[in-house]
Gaussian input, Z-matrix of N, CA and C with variables (Angstrom, degrees):
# hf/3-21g

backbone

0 1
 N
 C     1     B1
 C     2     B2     1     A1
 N     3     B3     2     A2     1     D1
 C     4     B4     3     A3     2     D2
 C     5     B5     4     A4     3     D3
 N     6     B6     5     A5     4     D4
 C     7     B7     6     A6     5     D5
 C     8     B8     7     A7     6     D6
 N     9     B9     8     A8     7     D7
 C    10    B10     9     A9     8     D8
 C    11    B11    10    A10     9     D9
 N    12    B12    11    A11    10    D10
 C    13    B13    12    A12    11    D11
 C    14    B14    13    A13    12    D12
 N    15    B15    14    A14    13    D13
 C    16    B16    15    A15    14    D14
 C    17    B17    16    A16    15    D15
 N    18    B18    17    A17    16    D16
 C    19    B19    18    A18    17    D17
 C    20    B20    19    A19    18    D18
 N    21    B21    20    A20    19    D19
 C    22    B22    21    A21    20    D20
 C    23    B23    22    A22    21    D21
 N    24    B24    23    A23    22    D22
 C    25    B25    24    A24    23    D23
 C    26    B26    25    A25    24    D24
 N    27    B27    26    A26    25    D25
 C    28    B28    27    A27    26    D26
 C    29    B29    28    A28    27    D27
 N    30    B30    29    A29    28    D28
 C    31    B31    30    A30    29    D29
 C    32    B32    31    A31    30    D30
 N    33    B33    32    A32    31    D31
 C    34    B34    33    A33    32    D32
 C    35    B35    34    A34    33    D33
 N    36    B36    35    A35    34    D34
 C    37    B37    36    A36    35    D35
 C    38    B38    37    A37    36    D36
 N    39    B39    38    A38    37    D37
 C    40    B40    39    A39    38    D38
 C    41    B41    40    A40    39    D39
 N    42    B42    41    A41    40    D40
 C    43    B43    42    A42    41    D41
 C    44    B44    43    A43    42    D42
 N    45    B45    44    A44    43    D43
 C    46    B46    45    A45    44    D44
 C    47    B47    46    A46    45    D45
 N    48    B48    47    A47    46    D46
 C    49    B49    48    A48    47    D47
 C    50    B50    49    A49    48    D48
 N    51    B51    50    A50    49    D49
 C    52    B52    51    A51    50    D50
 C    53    B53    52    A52    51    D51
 N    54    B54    53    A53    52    D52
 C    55    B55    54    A54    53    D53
 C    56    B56    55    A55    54    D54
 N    57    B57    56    A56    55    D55
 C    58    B58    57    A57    56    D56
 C    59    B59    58    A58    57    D57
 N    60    B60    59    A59    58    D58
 C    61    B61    60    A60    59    D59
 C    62    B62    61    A61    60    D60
 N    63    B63    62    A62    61    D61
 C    64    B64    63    A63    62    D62
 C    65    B65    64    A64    63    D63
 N    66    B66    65    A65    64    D64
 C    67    B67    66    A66    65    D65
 C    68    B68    67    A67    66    D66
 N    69    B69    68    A68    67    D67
 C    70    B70    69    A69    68    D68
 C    71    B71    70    A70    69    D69
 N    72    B72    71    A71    70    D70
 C    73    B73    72    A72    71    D71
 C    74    B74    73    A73    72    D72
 N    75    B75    74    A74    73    D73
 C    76    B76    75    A75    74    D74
 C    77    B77    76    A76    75    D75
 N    78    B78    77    A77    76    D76
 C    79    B79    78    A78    77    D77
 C    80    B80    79    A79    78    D78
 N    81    B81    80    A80    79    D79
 C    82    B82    81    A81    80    D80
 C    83    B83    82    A82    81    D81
 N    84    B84    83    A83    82    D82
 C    85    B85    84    A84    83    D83
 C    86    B86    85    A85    84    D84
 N    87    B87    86    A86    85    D85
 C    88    B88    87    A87    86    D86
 C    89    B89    88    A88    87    D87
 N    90    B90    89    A89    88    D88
 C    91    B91    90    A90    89    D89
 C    92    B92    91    A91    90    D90
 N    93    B93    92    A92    91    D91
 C    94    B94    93    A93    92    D92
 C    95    B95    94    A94    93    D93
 N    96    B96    95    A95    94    D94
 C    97    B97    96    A96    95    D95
 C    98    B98    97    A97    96    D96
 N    99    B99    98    A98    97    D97
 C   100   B100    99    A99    98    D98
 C   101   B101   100   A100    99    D99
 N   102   B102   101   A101   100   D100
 C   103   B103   102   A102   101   D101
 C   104   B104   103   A103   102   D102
 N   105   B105   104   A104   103   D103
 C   106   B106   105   A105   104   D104
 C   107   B107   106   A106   105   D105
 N   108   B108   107   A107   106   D106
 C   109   B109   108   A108   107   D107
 C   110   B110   109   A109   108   D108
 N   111   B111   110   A110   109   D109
 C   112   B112   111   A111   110   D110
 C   113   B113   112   A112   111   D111
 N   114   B114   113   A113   112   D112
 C   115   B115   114   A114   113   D113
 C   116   B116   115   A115   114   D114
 N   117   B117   116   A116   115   D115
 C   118   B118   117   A117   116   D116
 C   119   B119   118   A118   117   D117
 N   120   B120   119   A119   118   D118
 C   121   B121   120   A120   119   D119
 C   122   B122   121   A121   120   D120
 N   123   B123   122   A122   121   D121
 C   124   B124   123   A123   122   D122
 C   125   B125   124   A124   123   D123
 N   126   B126   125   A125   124   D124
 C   127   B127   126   A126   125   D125
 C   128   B128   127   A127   126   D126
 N   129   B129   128   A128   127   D127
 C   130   B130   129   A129   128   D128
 C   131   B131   130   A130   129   D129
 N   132   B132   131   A131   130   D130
 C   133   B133   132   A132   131   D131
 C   134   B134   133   A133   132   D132
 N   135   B135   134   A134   133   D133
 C   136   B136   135   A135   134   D134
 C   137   B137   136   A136   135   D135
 N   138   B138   137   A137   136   D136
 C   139   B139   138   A138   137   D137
 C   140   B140   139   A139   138   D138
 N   141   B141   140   A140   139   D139
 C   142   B142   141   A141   140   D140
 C   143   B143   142   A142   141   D141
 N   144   B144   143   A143   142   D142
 C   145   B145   144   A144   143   D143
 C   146   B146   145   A145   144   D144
 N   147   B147   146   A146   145   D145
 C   148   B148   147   A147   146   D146
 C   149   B149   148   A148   147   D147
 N   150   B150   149   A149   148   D148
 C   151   B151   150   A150   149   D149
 C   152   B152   151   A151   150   D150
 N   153   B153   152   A152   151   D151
 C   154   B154   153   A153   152   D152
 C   155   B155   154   A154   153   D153
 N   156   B156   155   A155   154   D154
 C   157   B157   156   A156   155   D155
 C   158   B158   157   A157   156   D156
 N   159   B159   158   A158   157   D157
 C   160   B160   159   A159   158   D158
 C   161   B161   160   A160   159   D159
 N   162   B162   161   A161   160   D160
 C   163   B163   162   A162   161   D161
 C   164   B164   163   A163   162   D162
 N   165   B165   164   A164   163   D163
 C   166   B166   165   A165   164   D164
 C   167   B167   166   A166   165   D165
 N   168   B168   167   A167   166   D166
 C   169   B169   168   A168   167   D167
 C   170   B170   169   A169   168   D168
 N   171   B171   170   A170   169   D169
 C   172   B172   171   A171   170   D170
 C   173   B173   172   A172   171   D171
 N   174   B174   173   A173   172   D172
 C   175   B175   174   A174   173   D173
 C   176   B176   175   A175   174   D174
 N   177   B177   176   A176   175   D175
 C   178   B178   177   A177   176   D176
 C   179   B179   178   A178   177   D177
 N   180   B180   179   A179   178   D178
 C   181   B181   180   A180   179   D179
 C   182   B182   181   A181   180   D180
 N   183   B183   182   A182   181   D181
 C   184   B184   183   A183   182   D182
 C   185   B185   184   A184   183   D183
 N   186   B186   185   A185   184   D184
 C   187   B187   186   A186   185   D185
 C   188   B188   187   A187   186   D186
 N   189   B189   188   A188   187   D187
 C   190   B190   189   A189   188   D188
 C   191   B191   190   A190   189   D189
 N   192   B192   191   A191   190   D190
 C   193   B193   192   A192   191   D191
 C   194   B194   193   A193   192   D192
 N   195   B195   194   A194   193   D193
 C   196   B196   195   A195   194   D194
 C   197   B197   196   A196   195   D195
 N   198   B198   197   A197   196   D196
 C   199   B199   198   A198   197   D197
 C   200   B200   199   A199   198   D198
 N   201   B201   200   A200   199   D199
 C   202   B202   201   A201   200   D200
 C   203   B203   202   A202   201   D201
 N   204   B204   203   A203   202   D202
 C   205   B205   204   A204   203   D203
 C   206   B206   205   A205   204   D204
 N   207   B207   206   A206   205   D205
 C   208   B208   207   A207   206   D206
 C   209   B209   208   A208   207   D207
 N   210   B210   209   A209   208   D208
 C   211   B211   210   A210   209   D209
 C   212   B212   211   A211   210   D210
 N   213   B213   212   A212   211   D211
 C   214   B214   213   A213   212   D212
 C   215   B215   214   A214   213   D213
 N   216   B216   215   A215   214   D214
 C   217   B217   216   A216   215   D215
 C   218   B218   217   A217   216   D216
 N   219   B219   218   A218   217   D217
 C   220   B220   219   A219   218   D218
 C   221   B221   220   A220   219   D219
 N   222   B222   221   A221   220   D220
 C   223   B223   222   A222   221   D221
 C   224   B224   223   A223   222   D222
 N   225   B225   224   A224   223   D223
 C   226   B226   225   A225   224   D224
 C   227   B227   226   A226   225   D225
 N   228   B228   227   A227   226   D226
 C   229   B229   228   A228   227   D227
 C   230   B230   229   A229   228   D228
 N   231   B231   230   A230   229   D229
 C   232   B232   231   A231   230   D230
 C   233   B233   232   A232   231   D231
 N   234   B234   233   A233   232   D232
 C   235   B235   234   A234   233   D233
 C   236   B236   235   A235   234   D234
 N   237   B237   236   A236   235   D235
 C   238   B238   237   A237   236   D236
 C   239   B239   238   A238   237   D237
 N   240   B240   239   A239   238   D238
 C   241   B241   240   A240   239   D239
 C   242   B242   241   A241   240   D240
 N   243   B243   242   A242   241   D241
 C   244   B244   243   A243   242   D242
 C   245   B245   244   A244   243   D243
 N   246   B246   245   A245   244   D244
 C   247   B247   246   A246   245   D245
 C   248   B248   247   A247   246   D246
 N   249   B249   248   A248   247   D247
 C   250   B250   249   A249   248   D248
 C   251   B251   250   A250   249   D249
 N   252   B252   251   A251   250   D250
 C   253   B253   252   A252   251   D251
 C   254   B254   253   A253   252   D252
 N   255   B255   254   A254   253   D253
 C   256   B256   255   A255   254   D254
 C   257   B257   256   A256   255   D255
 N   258   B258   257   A257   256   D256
 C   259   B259   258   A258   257   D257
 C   260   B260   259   A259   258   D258
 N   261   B261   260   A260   259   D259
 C   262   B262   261   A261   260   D260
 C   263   B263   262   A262   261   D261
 N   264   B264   263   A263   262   D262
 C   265   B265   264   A264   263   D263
 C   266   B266   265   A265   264   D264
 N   267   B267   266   A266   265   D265
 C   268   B268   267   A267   266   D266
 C   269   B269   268   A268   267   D267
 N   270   B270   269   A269   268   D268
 C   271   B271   270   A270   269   D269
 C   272   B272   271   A271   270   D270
 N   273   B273   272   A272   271   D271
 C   274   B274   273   A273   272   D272
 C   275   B275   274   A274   273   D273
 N   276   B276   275   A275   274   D274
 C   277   B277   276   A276   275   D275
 C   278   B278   277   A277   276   D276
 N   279   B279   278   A278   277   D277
 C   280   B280   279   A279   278   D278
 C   281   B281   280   A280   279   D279
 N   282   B282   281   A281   280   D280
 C   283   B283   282   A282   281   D281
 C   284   B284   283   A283   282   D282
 N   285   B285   284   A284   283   D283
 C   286   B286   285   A285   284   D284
 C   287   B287   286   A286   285   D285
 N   288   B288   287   A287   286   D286
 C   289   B289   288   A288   287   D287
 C   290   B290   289   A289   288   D288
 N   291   B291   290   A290   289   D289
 C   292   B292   291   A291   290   D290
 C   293   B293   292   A292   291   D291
 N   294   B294   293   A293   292   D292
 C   295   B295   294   A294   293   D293
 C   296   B296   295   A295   294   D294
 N   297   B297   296   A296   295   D295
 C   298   B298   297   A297   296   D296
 C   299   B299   298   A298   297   D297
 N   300   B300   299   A299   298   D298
 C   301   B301   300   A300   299   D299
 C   302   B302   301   A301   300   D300
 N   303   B303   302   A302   301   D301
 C   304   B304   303   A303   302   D302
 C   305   B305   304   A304   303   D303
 N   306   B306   305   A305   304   D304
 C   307   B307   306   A306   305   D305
 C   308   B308   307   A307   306   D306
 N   309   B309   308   A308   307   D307
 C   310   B310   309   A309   308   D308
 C   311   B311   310   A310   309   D309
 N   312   B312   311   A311   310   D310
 C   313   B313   312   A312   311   D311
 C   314   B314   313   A313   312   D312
 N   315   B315   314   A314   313   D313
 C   316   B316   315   A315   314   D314
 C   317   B317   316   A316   315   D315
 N   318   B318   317   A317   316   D316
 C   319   B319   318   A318   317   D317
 C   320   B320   319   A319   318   D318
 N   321   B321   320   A320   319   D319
 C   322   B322   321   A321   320   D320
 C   323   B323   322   A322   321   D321

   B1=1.4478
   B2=1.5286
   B3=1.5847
   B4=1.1105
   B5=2.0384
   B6=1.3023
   B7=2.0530
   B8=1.2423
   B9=1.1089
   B10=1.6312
   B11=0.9832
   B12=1.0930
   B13=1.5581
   B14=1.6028
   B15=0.8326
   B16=1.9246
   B17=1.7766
   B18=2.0200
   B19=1.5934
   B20=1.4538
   B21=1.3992
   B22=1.0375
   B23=1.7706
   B24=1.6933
   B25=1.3921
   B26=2.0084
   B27=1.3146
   B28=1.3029
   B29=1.4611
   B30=1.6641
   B31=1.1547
   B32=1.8355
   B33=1.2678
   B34=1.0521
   B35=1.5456
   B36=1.1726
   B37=1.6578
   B38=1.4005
   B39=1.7974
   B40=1.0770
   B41=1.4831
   B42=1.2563
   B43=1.5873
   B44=1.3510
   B45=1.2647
   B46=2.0313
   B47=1.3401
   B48=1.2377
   B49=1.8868
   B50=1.4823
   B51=1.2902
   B52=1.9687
   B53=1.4621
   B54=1.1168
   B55=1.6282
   B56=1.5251
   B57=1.3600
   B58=1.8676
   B59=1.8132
   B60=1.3849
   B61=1.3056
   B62=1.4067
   B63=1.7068
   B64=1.4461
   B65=1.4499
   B66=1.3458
   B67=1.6422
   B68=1.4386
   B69=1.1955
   B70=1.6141
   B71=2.0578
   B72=0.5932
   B73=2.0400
   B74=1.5721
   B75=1.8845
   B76=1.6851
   B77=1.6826
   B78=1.1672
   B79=1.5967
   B80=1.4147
   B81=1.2709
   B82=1.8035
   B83=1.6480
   B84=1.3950
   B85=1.0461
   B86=1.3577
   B87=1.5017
   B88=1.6040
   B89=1.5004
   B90=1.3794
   B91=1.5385
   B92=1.5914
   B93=1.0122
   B94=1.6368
   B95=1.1903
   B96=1.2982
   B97=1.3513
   B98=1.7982
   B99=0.9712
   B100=1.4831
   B101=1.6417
   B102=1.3686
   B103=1.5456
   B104=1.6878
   B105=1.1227
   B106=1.3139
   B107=1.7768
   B108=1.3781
   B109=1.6926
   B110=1.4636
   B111=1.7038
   B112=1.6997
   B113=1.7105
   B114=1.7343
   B115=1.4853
   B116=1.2448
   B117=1.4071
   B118=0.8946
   B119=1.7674
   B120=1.3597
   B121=1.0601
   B122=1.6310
   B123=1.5480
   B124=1.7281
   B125=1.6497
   B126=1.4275
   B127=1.9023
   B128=1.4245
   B129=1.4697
   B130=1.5881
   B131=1.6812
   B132=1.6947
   B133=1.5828
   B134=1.1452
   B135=1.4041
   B136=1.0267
   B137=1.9960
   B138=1.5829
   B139=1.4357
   B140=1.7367
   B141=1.4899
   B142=0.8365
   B143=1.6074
   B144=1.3990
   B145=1.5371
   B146=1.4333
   B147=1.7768
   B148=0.6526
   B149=1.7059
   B150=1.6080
   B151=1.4797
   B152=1.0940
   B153=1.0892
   B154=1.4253
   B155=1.6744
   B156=0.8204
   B157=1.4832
   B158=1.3273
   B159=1.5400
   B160=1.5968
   B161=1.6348
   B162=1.5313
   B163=1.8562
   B164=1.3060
   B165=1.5024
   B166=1.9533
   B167=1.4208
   B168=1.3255
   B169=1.9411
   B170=1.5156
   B171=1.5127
   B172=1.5294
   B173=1.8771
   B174=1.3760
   B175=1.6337
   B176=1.1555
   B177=1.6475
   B178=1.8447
   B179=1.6536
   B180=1.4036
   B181=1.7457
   B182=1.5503
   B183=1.0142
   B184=1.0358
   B185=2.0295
   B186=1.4245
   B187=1.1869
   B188=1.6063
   B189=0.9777
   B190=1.8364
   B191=1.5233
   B192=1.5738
   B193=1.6417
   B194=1.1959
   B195=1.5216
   B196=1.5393
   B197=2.0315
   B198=1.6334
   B199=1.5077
   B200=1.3611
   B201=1.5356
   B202=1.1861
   B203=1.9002
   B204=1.1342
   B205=1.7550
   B206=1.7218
   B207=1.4843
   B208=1.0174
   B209=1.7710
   B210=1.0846
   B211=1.0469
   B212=1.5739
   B213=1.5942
   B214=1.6273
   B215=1.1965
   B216=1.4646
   B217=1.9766
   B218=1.1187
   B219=0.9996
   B220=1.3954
   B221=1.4552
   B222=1.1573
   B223=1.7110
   B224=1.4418
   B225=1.9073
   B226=1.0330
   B227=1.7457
   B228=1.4309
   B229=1.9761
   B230=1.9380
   B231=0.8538
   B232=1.8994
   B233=1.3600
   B234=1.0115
   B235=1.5505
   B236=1.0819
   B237=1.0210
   B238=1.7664
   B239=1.7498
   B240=1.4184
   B241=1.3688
   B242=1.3934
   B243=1.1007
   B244=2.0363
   B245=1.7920
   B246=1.2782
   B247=1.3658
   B248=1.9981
   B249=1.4066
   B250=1.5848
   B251=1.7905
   B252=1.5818
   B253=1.5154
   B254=1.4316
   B255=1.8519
   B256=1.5924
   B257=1.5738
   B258=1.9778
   B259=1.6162
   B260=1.6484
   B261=1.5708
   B262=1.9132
   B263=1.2991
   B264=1.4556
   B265=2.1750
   B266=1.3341
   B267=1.6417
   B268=1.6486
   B269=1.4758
   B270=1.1491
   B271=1.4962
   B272=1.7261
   B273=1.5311
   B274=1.4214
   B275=1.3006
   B276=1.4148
   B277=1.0527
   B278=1.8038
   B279=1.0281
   B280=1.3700
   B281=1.5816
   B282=1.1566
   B283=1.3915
   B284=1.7590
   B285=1.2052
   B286=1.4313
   B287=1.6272
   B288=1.0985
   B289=1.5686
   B290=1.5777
   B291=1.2591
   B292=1.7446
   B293=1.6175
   B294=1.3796
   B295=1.3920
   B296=1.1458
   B297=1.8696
   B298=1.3705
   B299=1.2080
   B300=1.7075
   B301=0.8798
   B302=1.9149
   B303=1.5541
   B304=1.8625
   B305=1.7571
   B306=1.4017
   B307=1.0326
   B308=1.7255
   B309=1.5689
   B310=1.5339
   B311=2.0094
   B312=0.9199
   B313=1.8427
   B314=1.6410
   B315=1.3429
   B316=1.6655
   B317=1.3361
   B318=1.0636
   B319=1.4514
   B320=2.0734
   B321=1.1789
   B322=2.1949
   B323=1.8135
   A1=110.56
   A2=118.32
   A3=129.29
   A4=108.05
   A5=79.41
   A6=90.10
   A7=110.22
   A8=105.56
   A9=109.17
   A10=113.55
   A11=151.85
   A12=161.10
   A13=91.59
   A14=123.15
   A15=159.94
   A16=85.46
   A17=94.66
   A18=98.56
   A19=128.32
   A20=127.61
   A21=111.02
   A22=129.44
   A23=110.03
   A24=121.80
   A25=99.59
   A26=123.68
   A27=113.66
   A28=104.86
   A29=133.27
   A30=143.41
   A31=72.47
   A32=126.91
   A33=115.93
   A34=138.99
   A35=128.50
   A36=141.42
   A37=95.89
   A38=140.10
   A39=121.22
   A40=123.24
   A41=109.52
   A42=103.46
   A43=109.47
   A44=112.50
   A45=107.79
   A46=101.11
   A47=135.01
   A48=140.32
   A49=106.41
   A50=115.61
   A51=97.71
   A52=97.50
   A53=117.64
   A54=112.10
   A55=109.14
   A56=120.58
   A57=118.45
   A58=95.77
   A59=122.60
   A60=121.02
   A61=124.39
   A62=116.78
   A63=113.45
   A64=115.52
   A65=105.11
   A66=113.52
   A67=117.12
   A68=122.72
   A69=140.97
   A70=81.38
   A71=100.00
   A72=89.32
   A73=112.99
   A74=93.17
   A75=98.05
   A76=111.48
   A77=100.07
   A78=127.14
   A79=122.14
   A80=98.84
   A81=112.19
   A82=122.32
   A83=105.68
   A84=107.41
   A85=104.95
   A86=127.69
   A87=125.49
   A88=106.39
   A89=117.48
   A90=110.92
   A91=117.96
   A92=102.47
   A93=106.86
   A94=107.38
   A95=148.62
   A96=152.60
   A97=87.09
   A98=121.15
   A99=131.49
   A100=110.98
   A101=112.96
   A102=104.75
   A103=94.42
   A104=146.40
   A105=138.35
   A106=134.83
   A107=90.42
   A108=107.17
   A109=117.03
   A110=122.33
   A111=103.26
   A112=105.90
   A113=92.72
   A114=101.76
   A115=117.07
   A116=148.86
   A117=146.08
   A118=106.95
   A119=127.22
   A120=136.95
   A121=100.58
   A122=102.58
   A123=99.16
   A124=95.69
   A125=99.82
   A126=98.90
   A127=104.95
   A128=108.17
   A129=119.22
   A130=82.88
   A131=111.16
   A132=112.32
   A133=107.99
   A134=121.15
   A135=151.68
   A136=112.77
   A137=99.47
   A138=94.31
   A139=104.47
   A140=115.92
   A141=117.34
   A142=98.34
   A143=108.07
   A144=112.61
   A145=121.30
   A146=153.47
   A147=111.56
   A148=87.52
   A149=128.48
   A150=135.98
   A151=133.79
   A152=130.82
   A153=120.87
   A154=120.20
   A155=146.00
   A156=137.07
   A157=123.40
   A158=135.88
   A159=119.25
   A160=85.52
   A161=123.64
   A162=130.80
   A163=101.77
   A164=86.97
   A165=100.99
   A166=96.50
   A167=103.52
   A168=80.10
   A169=85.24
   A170=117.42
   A171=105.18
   A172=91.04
   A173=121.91
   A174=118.51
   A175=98.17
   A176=93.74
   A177=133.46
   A178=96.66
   A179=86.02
   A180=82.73
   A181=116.02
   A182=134.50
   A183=128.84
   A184=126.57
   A185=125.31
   A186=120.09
   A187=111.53
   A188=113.28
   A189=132.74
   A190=112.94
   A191=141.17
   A192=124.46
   A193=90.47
   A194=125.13
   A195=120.20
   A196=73.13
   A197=93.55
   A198=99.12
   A199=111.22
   A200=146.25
   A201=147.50
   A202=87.29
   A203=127.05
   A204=128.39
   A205=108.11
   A206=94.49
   A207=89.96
   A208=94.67
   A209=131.24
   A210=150.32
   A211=108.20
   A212=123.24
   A213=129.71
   A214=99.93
   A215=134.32
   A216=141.51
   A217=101.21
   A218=101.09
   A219=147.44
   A220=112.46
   A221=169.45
   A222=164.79
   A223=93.18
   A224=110.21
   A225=132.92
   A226=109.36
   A227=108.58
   A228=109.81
   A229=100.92
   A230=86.85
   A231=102.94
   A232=123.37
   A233=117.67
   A234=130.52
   A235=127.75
   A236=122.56
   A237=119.26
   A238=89.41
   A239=97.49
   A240=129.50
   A241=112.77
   A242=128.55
   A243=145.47
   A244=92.74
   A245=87.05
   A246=112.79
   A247=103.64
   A248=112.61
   A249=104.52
   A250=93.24
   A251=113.96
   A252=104.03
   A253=87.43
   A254=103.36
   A255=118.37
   A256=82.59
   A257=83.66
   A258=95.27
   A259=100.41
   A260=81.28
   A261=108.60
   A262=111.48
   A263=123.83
   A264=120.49
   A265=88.46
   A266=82.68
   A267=103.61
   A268=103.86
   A269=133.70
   A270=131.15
   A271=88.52
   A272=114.06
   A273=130.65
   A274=131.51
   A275=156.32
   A276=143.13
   A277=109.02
   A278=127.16
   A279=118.71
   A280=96.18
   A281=143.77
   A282=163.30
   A283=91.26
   A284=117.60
   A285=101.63
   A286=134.98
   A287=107.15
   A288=117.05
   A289=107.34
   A290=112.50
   A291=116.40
   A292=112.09
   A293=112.33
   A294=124.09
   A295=102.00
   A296=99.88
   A297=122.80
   A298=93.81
   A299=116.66
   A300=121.90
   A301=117.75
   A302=85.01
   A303=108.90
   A304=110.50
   A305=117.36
   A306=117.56
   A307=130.59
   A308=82.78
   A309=106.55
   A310=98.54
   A311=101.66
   A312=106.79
   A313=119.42
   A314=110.08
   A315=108.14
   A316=81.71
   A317=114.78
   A318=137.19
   A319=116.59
   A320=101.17
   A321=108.14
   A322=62.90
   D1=-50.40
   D2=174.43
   D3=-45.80
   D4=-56.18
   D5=168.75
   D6=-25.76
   D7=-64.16
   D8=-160.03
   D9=-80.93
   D10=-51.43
   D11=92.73
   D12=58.25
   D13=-98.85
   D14=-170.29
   D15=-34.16
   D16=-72.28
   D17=173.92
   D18=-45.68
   D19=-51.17
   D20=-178.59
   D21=-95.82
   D22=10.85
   D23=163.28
   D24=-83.27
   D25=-30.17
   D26=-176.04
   D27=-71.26
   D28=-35.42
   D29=-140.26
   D30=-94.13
   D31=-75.58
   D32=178.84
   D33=-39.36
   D34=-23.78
   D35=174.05
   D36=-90.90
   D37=-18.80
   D38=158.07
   D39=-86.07
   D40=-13.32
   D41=171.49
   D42=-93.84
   D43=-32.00
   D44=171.00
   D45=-62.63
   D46=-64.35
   D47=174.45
   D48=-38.84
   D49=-35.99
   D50=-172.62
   D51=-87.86
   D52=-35.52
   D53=-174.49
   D54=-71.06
   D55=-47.57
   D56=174.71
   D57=-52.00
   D58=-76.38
   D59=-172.10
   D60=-50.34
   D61=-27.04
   D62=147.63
   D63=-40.05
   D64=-60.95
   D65=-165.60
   D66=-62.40
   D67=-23.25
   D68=-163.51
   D69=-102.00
   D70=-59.42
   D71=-167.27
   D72=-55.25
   D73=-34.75
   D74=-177.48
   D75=-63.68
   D76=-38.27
   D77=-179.95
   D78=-53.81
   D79=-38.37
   D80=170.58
   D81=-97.56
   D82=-11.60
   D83=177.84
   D84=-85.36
   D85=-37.67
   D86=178.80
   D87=-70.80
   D88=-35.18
   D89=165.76
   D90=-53.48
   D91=-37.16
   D92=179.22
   D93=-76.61
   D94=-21.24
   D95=-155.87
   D96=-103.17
   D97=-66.80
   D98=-175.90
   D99=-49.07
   D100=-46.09
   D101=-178.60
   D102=-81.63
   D103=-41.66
   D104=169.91
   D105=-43.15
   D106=-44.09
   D107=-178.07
   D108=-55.58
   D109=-20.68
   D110=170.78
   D111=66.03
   D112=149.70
   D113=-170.98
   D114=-50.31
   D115=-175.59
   D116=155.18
   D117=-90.26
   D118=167.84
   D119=172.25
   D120=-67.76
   D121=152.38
   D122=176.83
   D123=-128.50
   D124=134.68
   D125=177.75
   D126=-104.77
   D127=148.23
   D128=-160.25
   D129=-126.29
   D130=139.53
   D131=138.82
   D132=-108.37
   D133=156.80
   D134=-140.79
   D135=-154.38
   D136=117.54
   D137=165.93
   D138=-145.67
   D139=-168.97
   D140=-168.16
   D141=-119.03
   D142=114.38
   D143=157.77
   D144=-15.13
   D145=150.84
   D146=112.27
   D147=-155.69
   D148=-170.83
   D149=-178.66
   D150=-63.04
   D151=95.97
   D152=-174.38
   D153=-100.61
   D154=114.94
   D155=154.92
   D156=-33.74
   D157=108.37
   D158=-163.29
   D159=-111.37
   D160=151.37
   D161=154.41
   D162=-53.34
   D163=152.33
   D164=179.88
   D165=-85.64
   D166=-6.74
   D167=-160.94
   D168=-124.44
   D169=169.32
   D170=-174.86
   D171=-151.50
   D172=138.41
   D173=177.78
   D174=-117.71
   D175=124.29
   D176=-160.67
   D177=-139.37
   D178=134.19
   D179=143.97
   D180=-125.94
   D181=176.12
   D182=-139.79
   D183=143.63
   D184=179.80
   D185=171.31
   D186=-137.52
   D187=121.61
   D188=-177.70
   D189=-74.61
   D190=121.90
   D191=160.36
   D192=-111.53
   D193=156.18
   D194=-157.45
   D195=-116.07
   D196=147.62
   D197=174.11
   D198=-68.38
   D199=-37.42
   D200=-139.59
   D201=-133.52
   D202=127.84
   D203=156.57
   D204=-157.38
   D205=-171.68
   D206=177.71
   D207=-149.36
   D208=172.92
   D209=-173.30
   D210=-111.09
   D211=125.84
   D212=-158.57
   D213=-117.23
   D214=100.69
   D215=165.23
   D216=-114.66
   D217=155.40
   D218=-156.63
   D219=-94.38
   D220=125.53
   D221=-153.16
   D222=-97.76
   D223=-46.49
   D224=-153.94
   D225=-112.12
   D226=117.86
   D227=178.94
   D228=-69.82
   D229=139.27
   D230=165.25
   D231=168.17
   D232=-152.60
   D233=168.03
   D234=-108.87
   D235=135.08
   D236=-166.48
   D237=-93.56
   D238=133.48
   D239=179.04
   D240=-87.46
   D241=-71.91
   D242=166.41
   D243=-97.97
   D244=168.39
   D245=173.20
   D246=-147.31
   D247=110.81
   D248=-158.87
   D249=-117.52
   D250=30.38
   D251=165.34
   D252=-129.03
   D253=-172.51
   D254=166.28
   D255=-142.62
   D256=151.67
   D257=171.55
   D258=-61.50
   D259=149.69
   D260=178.64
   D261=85.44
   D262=-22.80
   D263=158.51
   D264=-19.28
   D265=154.18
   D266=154.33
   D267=-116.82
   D268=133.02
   D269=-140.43
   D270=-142.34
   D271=116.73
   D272=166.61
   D273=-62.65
   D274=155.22
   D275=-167.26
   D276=-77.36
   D277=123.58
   D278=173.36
   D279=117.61
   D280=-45.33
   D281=-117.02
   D282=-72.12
   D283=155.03
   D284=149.95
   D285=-113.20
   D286=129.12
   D287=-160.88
   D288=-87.90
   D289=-57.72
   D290=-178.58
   D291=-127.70
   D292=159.04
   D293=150.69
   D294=-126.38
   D295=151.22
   D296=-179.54
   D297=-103.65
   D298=159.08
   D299=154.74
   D300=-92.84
   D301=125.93
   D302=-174.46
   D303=-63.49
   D304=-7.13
   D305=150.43
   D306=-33.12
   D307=-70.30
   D308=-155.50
   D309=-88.86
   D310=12.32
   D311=-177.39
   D312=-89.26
   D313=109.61
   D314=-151.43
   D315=-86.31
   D316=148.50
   D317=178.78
   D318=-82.56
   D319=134.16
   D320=-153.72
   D321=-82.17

């Protein structure tokens, strides 16, 4: 009983020992590969500066949010009757932009 005992704790510390010392050799060998290997090459493109003339105007499609706006309400609920700007005006203080129609204006 003792036999076996002895036998199969040695059989065991050699298969736990080859597999740790596998793992420890594999381990140093990629360390060694890694401090050895040197930079890699670096690839550059390369052109030559030079002037171009670009168009002012450019045809895109696409969707625009303007950095600076403002948001346009009404004091008064109804229906807009005329509409006397286009998007992108530059619109003065006082100016008039819409009429409602006085029809459709529920009374406060």
């Amino acid at each position: 009983m003792l036999k076996r005992f002895v036998l199969a704790s040695v059989l065991l510390v050699l298969v736990f020992g080859g597999v740790i010392g596998f793992k420890l050799f594999k381990q140093s060998k990629i360390t060694e590969y890694l401090r050895n290997m040197g930079t890699p090459p670096v690839h550059l493109n390369a052109a030559v500066a030079k002037a171009e003339a670009w168009p002012q105007h450019l045809a895109a499609i696409g969707s625009l949010r303007a950095r600076r706006g403002i948001d346009i309400r009404s004091e008064a609920d109804g229906v807009i009757r005329k509409l006397y700007i286009v998007p992108g005006q530059w619109i003065a203080a006082g100016e008039l932009m819409v009429e409602l129609d006085e029809r459709s204006i529920a009374p406060r």
